[in-house]
PDB file of the backbone (N, CA, C, O) and the ligand in Angstrom, with CONECT records:
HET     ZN  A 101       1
ATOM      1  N   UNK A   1     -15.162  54.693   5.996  1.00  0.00           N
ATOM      2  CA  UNK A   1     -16.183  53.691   6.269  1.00  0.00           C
ATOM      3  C   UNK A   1     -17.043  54.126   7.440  1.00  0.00           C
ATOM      4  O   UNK A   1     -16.628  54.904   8.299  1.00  0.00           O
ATOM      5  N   UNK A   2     -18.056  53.683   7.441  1.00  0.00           N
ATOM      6  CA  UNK A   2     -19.027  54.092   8.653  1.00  0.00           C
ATOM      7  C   UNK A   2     -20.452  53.625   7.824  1.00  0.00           C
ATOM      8  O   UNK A   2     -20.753  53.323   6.669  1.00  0.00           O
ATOM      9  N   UNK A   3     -21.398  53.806   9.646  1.00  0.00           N
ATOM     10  CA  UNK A   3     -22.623  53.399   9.168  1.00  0.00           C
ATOM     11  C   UNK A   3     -23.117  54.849   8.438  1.00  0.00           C
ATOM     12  O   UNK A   3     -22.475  55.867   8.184  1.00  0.00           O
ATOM     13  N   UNK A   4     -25.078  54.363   8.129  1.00  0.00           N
ATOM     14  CA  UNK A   4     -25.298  55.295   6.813  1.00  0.00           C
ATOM     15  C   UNK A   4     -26.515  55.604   8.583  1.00  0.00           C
ATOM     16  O   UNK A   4     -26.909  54.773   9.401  1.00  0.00           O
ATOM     17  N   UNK A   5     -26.693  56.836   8.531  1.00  0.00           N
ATOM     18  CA  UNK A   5     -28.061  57.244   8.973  1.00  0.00           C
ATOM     19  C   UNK A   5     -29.449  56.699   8.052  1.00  0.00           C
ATOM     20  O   UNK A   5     -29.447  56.588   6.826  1.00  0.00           O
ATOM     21  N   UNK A   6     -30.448  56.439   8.827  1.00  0.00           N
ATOM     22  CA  UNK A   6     -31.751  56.047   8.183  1.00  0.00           C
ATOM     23  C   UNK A   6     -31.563  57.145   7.589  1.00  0.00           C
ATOM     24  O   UNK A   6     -30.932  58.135   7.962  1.00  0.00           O
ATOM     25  N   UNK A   7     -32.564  56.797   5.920  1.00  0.00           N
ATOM     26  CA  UNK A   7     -33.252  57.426   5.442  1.00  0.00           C
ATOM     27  C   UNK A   7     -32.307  57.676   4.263  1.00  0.00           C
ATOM     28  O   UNK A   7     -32.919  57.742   3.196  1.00  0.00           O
ATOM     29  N   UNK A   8     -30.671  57.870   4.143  1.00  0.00           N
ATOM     30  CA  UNK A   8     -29.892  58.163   3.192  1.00  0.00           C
ATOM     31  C   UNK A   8     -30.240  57.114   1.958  1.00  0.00           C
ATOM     32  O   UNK A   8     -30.688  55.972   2.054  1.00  0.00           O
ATOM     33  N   UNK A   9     -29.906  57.833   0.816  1.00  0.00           N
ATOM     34  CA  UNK A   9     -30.060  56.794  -0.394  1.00  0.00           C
ATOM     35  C   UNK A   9     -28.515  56.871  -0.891  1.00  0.00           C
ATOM     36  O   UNK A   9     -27.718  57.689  -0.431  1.00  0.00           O
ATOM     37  N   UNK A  10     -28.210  55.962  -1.840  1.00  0.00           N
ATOM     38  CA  UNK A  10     -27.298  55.245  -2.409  1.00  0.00           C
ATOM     39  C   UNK A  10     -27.179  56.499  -3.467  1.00  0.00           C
ATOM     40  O   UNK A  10     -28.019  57.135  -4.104  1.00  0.00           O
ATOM     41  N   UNK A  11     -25.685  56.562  -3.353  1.00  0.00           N
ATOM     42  CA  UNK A  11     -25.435  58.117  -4.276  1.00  0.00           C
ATOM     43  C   UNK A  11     -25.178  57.863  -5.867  1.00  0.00           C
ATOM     44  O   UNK A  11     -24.729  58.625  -6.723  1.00  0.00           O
ATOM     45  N   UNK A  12     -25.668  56.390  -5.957  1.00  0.00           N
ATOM     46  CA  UNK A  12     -25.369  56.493  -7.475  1.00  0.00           C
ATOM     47  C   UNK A  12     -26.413  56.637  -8.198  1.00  0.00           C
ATOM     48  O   UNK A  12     -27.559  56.408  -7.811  1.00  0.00           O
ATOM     49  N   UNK A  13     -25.979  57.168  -9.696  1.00  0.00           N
ATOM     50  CA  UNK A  13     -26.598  57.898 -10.188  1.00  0.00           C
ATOM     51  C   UNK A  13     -27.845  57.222 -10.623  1.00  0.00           C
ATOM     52  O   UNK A  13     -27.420  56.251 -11.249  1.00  0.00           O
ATOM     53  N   UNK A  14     -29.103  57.181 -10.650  1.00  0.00           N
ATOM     54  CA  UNK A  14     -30.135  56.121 -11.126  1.00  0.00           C
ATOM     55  C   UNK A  14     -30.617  55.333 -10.095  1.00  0.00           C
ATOM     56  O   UNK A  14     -31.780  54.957 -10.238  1.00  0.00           O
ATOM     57  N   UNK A  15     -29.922  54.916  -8.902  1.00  0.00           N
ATOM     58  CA  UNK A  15     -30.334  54.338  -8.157  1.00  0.00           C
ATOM     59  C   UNK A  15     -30.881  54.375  -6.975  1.00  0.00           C
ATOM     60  O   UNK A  15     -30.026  54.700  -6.151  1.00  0.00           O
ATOM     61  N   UNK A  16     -32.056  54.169  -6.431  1.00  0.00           N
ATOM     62  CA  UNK A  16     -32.643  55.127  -5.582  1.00  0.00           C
ATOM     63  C   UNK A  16     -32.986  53.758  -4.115  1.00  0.00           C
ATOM     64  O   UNK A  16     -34.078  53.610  -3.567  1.00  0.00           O
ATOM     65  N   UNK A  17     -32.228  53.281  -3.928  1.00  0.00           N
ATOM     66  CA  UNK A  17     -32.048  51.857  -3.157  1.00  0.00           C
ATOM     67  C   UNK A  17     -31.355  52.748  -1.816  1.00  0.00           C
ATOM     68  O   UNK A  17     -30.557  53.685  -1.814  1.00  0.00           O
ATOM     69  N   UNK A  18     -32.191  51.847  -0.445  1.00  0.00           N
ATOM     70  CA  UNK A  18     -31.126  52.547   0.727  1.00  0.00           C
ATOM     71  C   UNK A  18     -30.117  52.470   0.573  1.00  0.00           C
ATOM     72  O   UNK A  18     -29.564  51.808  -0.306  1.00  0.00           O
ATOM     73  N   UNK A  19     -29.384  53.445   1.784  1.00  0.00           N
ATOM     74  CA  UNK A  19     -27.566  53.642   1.168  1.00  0.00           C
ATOM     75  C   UNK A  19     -27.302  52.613   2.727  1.00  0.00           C
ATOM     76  O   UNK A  19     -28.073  52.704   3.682  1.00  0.00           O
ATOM     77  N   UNK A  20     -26.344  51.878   2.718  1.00  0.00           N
ATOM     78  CA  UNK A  20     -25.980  51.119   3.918  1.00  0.00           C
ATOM     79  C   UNK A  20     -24.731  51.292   4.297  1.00  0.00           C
ATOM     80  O   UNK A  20     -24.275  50.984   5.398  1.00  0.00           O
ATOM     81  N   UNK A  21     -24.068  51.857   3.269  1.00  0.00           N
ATOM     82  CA  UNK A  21     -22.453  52.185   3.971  1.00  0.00           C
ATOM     83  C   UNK A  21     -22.220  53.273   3.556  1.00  0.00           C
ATOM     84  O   UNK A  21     -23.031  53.831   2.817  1.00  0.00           O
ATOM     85  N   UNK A  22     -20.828  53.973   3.990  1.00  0.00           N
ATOM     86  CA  UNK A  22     -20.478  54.972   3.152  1.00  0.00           C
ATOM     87  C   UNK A  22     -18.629  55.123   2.913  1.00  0.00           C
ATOM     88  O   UNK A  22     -17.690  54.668   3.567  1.00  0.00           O
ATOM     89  N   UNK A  23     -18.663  55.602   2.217  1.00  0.00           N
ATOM     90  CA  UNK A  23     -16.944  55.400   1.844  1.00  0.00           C
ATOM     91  C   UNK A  23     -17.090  56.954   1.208  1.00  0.00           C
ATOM     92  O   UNK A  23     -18.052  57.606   0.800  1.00  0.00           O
ATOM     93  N   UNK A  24     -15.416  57.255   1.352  1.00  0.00           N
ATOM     94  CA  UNK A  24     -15.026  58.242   0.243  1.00  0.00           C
ATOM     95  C   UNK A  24     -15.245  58.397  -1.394  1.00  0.00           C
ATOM     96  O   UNK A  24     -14.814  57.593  -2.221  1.00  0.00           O
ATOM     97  N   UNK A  25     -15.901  59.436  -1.651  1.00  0.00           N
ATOM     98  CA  UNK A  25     -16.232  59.038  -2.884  1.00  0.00           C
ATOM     99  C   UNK A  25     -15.359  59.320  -3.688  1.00  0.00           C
ATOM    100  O   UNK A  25     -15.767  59.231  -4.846  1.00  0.00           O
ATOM    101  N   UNK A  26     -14.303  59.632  -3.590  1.00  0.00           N
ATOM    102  CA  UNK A  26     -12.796  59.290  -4.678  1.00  0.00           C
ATOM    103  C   UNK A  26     -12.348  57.431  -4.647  1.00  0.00           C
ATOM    104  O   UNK A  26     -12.021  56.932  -5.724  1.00  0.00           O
ATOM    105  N   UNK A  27     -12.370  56.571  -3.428  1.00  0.00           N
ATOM    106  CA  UNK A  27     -12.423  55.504  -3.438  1.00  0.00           C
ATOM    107  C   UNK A  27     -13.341  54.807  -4.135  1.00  0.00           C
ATOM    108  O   UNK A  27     -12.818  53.989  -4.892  1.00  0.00           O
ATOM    109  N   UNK A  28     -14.429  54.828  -4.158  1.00  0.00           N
ATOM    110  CA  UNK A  28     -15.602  53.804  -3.911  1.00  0.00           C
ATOM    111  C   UNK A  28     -15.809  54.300  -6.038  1.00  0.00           C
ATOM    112  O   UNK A  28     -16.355  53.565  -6.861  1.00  0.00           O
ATOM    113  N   UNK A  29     -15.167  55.706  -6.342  1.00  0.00           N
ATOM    114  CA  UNK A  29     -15.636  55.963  -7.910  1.00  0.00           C
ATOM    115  C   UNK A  29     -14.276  55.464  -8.299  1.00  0.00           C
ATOM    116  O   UNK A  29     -14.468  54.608  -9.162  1.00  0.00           O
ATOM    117  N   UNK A  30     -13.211  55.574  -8.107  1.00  0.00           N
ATOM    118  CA  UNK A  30     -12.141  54.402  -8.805  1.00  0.00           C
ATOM    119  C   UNK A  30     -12.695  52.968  -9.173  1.00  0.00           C
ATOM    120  O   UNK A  30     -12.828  52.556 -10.325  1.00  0.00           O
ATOM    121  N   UNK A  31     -13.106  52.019  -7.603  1.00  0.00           N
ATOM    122  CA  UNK A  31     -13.638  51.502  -8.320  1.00  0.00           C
ATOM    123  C   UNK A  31     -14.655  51.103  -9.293  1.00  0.00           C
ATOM    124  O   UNK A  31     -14.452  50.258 -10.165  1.00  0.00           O
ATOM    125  N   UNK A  32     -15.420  51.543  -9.174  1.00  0.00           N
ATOM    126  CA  UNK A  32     -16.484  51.388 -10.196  1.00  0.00           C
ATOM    127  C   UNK A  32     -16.641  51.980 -11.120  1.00  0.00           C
ATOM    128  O   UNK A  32     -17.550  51.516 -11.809  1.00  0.00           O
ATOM    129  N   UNK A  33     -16.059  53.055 -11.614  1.00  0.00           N
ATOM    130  CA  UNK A  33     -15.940  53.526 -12.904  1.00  0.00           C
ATOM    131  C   UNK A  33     -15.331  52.583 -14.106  1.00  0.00           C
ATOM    132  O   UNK A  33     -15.250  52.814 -15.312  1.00  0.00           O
ATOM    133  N   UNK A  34     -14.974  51.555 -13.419  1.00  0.00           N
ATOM    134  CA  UNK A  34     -15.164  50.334 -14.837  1.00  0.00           C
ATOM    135  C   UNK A  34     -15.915  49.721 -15.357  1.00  0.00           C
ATOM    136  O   UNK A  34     -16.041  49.177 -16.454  1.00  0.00           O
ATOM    137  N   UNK A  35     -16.928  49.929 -13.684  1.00  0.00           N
ATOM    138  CA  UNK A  35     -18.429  49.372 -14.172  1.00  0.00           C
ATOM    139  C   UNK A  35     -19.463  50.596 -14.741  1.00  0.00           C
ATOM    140  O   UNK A  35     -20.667  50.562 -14.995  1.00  0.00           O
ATOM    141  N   UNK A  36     -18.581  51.560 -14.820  1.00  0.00           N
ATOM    142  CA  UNK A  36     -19.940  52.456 -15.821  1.00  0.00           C
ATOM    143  C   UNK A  36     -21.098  53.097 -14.645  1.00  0.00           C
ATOM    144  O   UNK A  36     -22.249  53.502 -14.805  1.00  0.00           O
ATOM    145  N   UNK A  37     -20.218  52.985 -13.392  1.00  0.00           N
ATOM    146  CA  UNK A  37     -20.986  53.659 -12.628  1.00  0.00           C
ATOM    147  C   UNK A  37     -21.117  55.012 -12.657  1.00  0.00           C
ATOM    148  O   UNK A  37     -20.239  55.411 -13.422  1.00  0.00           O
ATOM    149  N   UNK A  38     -21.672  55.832 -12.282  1.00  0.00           N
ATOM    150  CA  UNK A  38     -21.762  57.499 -12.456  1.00  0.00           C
ATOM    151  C   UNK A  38     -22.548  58.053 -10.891  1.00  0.00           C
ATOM    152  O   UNK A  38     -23.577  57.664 -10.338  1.00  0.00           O
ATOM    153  N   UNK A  39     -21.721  58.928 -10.582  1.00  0.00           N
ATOM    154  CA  UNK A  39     -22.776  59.356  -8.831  1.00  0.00           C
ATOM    155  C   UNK A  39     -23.399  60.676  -9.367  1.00  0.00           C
ATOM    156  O   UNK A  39     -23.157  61.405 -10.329  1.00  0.00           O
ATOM    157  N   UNK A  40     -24.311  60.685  -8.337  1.00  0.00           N
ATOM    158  CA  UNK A  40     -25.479  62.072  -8.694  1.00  0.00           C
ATOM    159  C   UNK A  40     -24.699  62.838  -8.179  1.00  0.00           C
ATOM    160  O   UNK A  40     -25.438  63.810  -8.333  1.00  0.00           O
ATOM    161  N   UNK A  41     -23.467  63.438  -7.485  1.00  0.00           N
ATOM    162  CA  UNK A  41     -22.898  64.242  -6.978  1.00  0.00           C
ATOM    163  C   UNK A  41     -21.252  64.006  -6.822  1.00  0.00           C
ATOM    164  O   UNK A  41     -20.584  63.672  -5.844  1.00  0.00           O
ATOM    165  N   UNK A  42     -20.833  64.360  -8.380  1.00  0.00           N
ATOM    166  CA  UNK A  42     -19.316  64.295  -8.123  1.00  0.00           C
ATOM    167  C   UNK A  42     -18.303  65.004  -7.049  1.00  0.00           C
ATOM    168  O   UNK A  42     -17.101  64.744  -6.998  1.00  0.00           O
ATOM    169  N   UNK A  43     -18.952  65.910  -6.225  1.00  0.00           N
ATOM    170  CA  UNK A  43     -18.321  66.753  -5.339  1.00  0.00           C
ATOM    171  C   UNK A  43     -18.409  66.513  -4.281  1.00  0.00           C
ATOM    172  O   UNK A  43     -17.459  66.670  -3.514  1.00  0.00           O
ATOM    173  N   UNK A  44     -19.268  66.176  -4.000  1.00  0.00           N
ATOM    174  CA  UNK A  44     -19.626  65.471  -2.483  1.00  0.00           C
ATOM    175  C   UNK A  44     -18.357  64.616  -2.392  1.00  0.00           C
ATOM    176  O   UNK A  44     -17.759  64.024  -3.290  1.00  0.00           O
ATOM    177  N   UNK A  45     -18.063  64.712  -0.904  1.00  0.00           N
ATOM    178  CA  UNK A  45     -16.999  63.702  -0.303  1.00  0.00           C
ATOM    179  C   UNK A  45     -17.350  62.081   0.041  1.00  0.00           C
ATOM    180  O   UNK A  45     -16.642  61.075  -0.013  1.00  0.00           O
ATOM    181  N   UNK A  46     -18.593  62.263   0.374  1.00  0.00           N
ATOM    182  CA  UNK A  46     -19.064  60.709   0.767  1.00  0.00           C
ATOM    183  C   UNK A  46     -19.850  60.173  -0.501  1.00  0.00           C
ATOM    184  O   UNK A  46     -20.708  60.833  -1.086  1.00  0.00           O
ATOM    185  N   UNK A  47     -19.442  58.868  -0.860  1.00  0.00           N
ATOM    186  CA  UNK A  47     -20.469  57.993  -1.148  1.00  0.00           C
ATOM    187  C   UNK A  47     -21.282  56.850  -0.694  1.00  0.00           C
ATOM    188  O   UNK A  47     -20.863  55.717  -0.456  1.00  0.00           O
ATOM    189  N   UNK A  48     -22.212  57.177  -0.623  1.00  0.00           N
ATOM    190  CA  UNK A  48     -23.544  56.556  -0.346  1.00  0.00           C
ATOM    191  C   UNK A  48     -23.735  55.630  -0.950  1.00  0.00           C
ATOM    192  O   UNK A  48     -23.988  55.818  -2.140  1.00  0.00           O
ATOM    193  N   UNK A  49     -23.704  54.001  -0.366  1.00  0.00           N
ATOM    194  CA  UNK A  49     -23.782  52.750  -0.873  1.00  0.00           C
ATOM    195  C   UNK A  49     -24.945  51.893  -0.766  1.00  0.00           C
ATOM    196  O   UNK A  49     -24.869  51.184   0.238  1.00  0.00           O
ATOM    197  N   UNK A  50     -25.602  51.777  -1.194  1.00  0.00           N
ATOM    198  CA  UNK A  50     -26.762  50.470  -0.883  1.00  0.00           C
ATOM    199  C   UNK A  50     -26.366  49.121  -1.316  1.00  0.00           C
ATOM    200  O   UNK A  50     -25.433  48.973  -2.105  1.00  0.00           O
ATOM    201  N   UNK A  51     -26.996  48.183  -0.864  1.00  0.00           N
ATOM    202  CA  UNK A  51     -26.670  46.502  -0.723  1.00  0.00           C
ATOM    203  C   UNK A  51     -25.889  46.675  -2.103  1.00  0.00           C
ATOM    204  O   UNK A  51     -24.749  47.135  -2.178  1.00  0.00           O
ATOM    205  N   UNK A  52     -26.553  46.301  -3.040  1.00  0.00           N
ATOM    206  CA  UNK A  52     -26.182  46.065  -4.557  1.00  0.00           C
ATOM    207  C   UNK A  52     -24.996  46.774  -4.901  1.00  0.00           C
ATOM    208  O   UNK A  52     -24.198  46.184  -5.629  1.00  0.00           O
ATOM    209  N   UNK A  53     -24.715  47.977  -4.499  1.00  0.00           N
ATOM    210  CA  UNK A  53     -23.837  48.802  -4.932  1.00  0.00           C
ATOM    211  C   UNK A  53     -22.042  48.447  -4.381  1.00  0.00           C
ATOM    212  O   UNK A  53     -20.889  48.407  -4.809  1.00  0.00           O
ATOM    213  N   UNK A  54     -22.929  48.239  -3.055  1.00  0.00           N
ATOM    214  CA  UNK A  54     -21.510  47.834  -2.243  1.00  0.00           C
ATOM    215  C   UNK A  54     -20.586  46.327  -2.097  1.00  0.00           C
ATOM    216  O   UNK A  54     -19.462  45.958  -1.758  1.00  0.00           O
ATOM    217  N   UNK A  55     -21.912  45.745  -2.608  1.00  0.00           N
ATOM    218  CA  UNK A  55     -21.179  44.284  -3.386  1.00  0.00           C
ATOM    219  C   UNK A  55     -20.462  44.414  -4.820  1.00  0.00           C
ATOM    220  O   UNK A  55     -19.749  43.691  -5.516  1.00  0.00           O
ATOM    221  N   UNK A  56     -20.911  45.468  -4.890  1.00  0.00           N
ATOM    222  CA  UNK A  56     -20.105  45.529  -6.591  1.00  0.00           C
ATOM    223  C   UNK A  56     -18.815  45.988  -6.534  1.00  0.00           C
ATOM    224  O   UNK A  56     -17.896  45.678  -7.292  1.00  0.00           O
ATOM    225  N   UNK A  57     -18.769  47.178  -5.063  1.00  0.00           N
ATOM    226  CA  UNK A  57     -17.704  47.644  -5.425  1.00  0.00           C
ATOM    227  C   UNK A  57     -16.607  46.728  -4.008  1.00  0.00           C
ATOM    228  O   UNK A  57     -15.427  47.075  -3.960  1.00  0.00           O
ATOM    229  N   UNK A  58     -17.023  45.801  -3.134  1.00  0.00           N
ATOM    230  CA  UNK A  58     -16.108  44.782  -2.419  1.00  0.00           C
ATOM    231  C   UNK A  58     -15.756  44.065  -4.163  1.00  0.00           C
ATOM    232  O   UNK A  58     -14.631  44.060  -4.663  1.00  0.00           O
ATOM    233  N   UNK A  59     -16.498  43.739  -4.561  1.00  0.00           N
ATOM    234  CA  UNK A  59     -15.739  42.817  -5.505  1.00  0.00           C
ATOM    235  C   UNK A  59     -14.879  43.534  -6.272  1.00  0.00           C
ATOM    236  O   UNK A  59     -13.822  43.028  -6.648  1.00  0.00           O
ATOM    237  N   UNK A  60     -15.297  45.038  -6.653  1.00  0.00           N
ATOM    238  CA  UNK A  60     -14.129  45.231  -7.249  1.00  0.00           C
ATOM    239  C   UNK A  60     -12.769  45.699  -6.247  1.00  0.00           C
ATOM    240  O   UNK A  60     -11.647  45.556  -6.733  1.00  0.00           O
ATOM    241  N   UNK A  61     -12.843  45.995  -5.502  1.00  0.00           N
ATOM    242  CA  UNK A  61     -11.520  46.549  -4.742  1.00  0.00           C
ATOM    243  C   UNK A  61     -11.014  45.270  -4.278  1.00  0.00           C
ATOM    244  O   UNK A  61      -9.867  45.432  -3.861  1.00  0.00           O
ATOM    245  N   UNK A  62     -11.365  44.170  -4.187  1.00  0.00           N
ATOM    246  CA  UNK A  62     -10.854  42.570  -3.958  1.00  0.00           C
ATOM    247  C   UNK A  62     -10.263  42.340  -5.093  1.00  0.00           C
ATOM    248  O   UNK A  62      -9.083  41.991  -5.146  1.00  0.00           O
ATOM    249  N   UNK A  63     -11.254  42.563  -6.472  1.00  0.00           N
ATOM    250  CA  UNK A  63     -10.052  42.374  -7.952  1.00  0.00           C
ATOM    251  C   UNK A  63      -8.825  42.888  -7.676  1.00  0.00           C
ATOM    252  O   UNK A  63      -7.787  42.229  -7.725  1.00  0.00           O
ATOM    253  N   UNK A  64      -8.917  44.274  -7.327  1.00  0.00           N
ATOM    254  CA  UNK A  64      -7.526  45.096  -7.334  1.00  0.00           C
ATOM    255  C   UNK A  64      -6.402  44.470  -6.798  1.00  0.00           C
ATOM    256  O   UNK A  64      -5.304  44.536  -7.351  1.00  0.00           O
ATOM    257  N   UNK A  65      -6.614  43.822  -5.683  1.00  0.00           N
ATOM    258  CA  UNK A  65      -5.695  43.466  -4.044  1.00  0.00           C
ATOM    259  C   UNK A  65      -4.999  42.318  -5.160  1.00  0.00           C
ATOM    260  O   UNK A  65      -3.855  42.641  -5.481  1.00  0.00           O
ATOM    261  N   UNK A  66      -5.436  41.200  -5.717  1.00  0.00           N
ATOM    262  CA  UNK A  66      -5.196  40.133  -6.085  1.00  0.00           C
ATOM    263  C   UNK A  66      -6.433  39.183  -6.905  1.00  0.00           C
ATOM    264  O   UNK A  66      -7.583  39.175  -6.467  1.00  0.00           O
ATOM    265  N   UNK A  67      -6.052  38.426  -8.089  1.00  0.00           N
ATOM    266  CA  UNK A  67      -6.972  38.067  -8.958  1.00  0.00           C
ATOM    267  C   UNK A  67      -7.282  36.696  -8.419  1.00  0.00           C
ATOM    268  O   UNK A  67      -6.337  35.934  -8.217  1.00  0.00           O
ATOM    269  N   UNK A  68      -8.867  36.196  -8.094  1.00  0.00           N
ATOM    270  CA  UNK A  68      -9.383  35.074  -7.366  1.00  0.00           C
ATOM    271  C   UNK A  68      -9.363  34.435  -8.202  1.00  0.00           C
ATOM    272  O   UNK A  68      -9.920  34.502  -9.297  1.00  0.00           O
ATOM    273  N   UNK A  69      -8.275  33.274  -7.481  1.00  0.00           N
ATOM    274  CA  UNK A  69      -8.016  32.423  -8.958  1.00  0.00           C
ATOM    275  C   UNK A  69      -8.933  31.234  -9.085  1.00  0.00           C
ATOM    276  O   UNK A  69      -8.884  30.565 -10.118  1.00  0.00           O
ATOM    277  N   UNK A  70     -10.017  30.825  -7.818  1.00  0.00           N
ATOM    278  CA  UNK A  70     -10.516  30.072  -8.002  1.00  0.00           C
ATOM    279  C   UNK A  70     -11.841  30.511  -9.073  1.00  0.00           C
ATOM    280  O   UNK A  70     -12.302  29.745  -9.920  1.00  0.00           O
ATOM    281  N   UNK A  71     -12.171  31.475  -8.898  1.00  0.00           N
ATOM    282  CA  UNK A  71     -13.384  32.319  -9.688  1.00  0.00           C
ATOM    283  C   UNK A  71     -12.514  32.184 -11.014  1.00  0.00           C
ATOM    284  O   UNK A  71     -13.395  32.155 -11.873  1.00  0.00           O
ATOM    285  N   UNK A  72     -11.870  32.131 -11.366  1.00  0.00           N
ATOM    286  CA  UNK A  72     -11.150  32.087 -12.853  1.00  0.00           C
ATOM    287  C   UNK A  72     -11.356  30.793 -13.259  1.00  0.00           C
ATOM    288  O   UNK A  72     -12.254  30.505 -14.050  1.00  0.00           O
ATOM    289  N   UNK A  73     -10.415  29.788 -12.670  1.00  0.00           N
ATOM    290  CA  UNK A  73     -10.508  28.509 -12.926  1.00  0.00           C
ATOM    291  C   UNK A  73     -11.608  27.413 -13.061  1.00  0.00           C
ATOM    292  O   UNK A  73     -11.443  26.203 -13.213  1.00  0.00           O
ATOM    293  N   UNK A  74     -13.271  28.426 -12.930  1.00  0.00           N
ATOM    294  CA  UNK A  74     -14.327  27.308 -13.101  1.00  0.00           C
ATOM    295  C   UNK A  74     -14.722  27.822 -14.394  1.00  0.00           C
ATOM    296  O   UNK A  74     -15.609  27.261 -15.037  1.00  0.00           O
TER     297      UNK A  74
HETATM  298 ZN    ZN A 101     -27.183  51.698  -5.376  1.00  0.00          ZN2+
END
């Protein structure tokens, strides 16, 4: 985890949105490879997150931990 330097973009593939965080990109592609995510650089160690990206993937690594049962139950 850490901040992103200005100017970095979001390492997924198609998406060209600032990057705002960054995580390991063996982490951050577990999760989202359910969502059909794909990064422009499978080798690279870091992934490069922007807003959108990194809400997708808190929600998914929150699925993992335990299933929100109130989000189920409406
Ligand atoms: Zn993105």
């Amino acid at each position: 985890m850490g901040k992103v330097k200005q100017g970095s973009e979001c390492s997924v593939d198609g998406c060209n949105e600032k990057a705002m965080r960054s995580f390991a990109l063996t982490k951050v592609r577990e999760a989202l490879q359910s969502e059909g995510v794909v990064f422009q650089d499978e080798r690279s160690r870091r992934a490069y997150l922007c807003q959108k990206h990194y809400k997708l993937f808190k929600k998914q690594t929150k699925k993992d931990k335990k299933i929100d049962k109130w989000r189920y139950s409406t």
